[in-house]
C-alpha positions, 0 to 999 in steps of 0.5 A, a space after each residue: 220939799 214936797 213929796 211929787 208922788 203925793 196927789 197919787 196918794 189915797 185920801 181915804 184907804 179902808 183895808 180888810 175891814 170886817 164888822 159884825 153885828 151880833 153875829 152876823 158879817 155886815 163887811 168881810 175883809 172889805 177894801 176901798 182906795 179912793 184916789 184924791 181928786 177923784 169921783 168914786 162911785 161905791 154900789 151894791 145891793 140894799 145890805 151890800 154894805 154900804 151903808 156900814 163903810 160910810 158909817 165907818 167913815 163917819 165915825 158911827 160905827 168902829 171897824 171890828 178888823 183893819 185898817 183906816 187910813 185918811 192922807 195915809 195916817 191910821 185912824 184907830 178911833 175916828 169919830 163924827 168930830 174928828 172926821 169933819 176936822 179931816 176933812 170929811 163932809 157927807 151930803 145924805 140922802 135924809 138931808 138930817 137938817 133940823 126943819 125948824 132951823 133958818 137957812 143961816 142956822 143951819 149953815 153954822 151950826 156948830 161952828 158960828 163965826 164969833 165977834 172978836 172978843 165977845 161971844 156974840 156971833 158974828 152974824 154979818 160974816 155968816 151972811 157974807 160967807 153963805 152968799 159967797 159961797 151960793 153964789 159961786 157954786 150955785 149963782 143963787 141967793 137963799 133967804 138966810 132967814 127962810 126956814 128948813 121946813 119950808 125949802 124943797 128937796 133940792 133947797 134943803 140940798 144945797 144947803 147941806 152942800 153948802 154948809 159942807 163947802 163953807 168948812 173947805 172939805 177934802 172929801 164929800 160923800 153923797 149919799 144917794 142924792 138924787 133920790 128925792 130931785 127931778 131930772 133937771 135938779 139932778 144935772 145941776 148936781 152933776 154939774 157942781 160935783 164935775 167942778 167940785 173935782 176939777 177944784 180937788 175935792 175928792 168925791 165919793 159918790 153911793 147910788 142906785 142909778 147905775 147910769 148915774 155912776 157911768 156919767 159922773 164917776 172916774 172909777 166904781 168899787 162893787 160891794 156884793 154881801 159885805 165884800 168888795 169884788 171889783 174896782 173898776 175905771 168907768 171908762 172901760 165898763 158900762 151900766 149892765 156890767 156893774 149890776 151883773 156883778 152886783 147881783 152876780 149873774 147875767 142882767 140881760 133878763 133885768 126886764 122879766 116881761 111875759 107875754 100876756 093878750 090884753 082882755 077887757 077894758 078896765 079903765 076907760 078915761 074920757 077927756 079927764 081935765 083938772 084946771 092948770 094940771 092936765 086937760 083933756 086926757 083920754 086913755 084905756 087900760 086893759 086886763 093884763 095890760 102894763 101901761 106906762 106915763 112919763 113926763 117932766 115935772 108938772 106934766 101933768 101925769 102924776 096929777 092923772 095918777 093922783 085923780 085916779 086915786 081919788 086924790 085929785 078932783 077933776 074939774 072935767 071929763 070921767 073916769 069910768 072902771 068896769 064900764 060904771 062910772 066912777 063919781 064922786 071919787 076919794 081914796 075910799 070908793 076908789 079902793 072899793 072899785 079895787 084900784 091899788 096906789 102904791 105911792 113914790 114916798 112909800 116911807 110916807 104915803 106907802 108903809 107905816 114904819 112903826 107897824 110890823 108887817 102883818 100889820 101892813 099888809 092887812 091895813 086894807 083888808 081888815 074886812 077880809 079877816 073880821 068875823 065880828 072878832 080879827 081871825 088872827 089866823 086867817 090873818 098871819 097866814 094870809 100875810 106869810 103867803 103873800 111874804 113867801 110869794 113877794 119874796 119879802 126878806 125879813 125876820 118875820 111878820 112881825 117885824 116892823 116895815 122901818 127896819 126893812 130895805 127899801 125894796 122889801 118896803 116897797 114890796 110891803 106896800 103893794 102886799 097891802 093891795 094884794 091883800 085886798 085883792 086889787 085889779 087895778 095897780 096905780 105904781 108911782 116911781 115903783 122902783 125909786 131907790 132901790 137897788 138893782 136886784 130888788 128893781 128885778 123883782 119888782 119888774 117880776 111882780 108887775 108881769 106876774 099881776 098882768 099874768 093873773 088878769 089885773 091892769 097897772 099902771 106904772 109912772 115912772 122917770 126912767 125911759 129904760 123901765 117903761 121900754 122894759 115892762 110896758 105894753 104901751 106908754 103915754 107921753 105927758 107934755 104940758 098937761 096933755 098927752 103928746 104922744 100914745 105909742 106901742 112900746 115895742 115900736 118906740 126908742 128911748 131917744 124918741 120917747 126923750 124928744 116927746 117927754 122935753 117937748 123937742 119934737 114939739 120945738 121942731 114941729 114950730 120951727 119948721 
């Protein structure tokens, strides 16, 4: 008969774990109980150790102390192999797909279904059991010869998400998945995870979007500095109370903006037009002004930022910076009139991953240091100064930028401008995947820029970000501005209603 009390059973336990890297703690006596069935949400800071739990989970990395449980049996030894055949699917944020393979390879991978007797695949079955399944989970159908390398972020999602249901999995873990997705990829993630649930599939759930755990999850474990310090149900906590726990200490100040009087105008645009982008955007940005744009994709205000870069070439309109006109722009005379973009990929476009950071710090100001010969001097102490100021944690400057967190990253990236002595900051989604406490720093930089005189300009998908660091925000709707507001004269549900157009839906039907 079988046991009434089973669905109450974890499906995954994780006891005391410590693991140890050299010699220091990556986890210490770390505990997780995830309920079958469920949504768990697992956060905490960049080092926290998440990373390290899943990579247990996995089978990359073996517990030094404690105790795995799966369905309640201890795993002395789990390995990338024997976690798949419990069960166990992980959906990563890197998507680990090889680009070269088609959409059907990449599905079977491993576990191609073979014609009986013969050790040809069975390619019809795989085209039978992909199309059932995306059609299911996701009512669409993937050319299952289109090729990795030519899908979208969400495409290449989906396709991890569905070589995972294809093998009928009892967990999934997502990590970070909604880093690289759009606002309205991310609800159809939501809504596939609220159902995958419903179905029984248990979920873990790892991200830095605190609201994003408040929506999905049914219950939240804190990681802080390698141990478990809460587990919560979410019904009963809310955003500000997991990231105080986080960073342990109060939150309400996630916002650090001084108060600093706009001077001159540093930027003037006049009826700026790139053809099927944006037309006919005008905007100012002042000394010591934090101005902020927002919009949905292909609103246009990326491509703004981009042609203020040099990046774009507007078909119409100018762009004038410190009251000359800035012609024939590109990323090189831009930079020379002391404009600044630190880029949404910073991992592409932002840092060089194999340089250290010295390296790239000074990437765009070797000029500064040259006398002919590199003053390497000038040049280390120059960087120390900007790592001690930036609070940059890592092991030295001459530490390579690819082993650093997220947020260290980031801040590598608008050291380099720094360096340069930029005025003008271009910030493209600045606080994309990082955690909480590395956002509070970067929100601290951004004031402390203003402070010194310099004019940013920051984009940015998160209402909450821009209402908490700007002085004024510009609404892209469909290429054009829809709105310019004082931000401390907006609310979010406002600022929603401009950026998905719904006042504009109201405005028609009365």
């Amino acid at each position: 008969m079988p046991d009434p009390h089973q669905d109450d059973q974890p499906v995954i336990r994780f006891e005391n774990i410590v693991k140890r890297f050299g010699g220091a703690e990556a986890l210490s006596k770390a505990n997780l109980t995830i309920r079958r069935g469920s949504v768990h949400g697992l956060v905490g800071q960049n080092g926290a150790g998440k990373s390290t739990l899943i990579k247990l989970l996995a089978g990359l990395h073996h517990a030094d102390e404690g105790r795995i449980a799966i369905d309640g049996v201890t795993q002395d030894r789990l390995t990338p192999h024997l976690a798949e055949a419990l069960g166990i699917h992980f959906i990563h944020q890197d998507r680990l797909l090889t680009p070269s393979f088609t959409v059907g390879e990449a599905l079977f991978l491993g576990r191609e279904p073979r014609l009986a007797g013969t050790p040809f695949l069975d390619r019809r079955a795989m085209r039978r059991q992909a199309a059932e399944t995306l059609q299911r989970y996701f009512g669409l159908d993937l050319p299952q010869g289109a090729l990795i390398a030519d899908l979208s972020a969400a495409e290449k999602q989906i396709v991890q998400i569905t070589r995972a249901l294809i093998a009928n999995p009892k967990v999934l873990v997502f990590d970070e998945p909604t880093a690289a997705l759009v606002r309205r990829e991310a609800d159809l993630l939501f809504r596939l995870i609220r159902r995958l649930s419903a179905e029984g599939i248990t979920v873990l759930y790892i991200s830095h979007y605190l609201g994003e755990i408040v929506d999905l999850c049914d219950t939240v474990t804190v990681l802080r500095n390698g141990r478990d310090v809460a587990t919560l149900a979410v019904k009963d906590t809310s955003a500000a109370e997991i990231g105080a726990l986080m960073v342990n200490r109060d939150i309400a100040d996630l916002y650090p903006k001084p108060v600093v009087t706009p001077g001159e105008v540093l930027v003037d645009v006049s009826q700026l037009t790139l053809a099927g982008r944006y037309d006919d955007v005008s905007f100012t940005l002042r000394r010591g002004e934090v101005l902020g744009m927002t919009g949905l994709v292909g609103s246009g205000a990326k491509e703004v930022i981009r042609t203020l870069f040099g990046l774009e070439t507007p078909t119409g309109g100018t762009i004038a910076v410190n009251g000359k006109t800035l012609a024939a722009t590109s990323p090189a005379r831009a930079a020379s009139r002391r404009l600044a973009l630190v880029p949404e990929d910073r991992r592409r476009d932002g840092v060089a991953l194999p340089l250290s950071v010295l390296e790239n710090t000074t990437l765009a100001s070797l000029k500064r240091f040259s006398r002919g010969l590199i003053d390497r001097r000038a040049e280390r102490s120059a960087t120390e100064d900007l790592v001690r100021r930036l609070q940059i944690k890592t092991n030295g400057i001459d530490a390579l930028v690819g082993t650093l967190s997220g947020g260290n990253q980031q801040k590598v990236a608008i050291a380099k401008w720094l360096s340069r002595q930029s005025e003008i900051y271009l910030l493209d989604e600045p606080t994309v995947g990082v955690d909480i406490g590395a956002k509070v720093e970067i929100y601290r930089l951004i004031g402390e820029l203003a402070e010194r005189g310099a004019g940013v300009i920051v984009l940015s998908s998160d209402i909450e970000e821009l209402r908490g660091i700007t002085d004024r925000l510009l609404v892209f709707f469909r290429g054009r501005i829809a709105r310019e507001v004082r931000t401390a004269d907006s609310t979010s549900e406002q600022i929603l209603a401009d950026v998905t157009g719904a006042r504009e839906s109201l405005r028609h039907a009365g």
